[in-house]
C-alpha positions, 0 to 999 in steps of 0.5 A: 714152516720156519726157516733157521735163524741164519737162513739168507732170506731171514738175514737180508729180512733182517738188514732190510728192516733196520734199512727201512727203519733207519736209513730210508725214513730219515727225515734227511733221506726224505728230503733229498730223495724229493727233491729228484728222482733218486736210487738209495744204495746201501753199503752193506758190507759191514754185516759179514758180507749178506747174501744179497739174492733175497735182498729184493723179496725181503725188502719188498713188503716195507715199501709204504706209500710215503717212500719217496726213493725209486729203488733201495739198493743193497750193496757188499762188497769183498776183499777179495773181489773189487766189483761191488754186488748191487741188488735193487728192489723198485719201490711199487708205490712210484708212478710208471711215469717216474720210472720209466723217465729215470730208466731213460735218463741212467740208460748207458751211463758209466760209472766209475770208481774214484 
C-alpha cells in the first residue's frame, strides 16, 4: 500500500533525502563533524512547518558508514509558539563508546536562546 503524497511519513522522507544529500555529505559538514563528537540540527521551518513525528523513521535508512554526525536533528519551529520541536534520529554506524561518552558529556547542559 502506498501512502498519499502529502502524508507526513512520505514529507519528512522527502526533507530527509535532501538533508542527506545536502547538508549531511557536504564536505564542510564532514569536516567538522570529525573533528569532535557532534549532533547536526537542521532548521526546517522553512518547509511549511513538517510534521517531525516521522523524522527518526524516515531519516533512519540513509545512514551510510562514512556519516561522521551522531545525531541529524530535524528542527521547526512556529510563529506562534517560541519553543523549537527537535526530533533526533542517532546515527547506527557510531561506536556505543561515542555515544555513551557524548550522552555523559550533554547530560544536564542548559541551553539558552540568545
Amino acid at each position: 500500500m502506498s501512502a498519499p503524497f502529502n502524508s507526513p511519513h512520505v514529507m519528512a522522507m522527502a526533507m530527509a533525502q535532501d538533508v542527506a544529500a545536502g547538508v549531511l555529505r557536504e564536505k564542510r559538514k564532514k569536516r567538522q563533524a570529525k573533528l569532535m563528537p557532534t549532533v547536526l540540527i537542521v532548521d526546517l521551518s522553512g518547509n511549511d512547518l513538517p510534521d517531525l513525528r516521522c523524522w527518526p523513521e524516515a531519516f533512519g535508512s540513509l545512514w551510510e558508514p562514512e556519516d561522521e554526525y551522531l545525531a541529524v536533528g530535524g528542527m521547526t519551529v512556529s510563529t506562534r509558539g517560541r519553543e523549537p520541536e527537535l526530533r533526533f534520529p542517532l546515527n547506527p554506524f557510531t561506536e556505543r563508546r561515542v555515544l555513551e561518552w557524548a550522552t555523559n558529556r550533554s547530560r544536564g547542559a542548559v541551553c539558552s536562546p540568545t
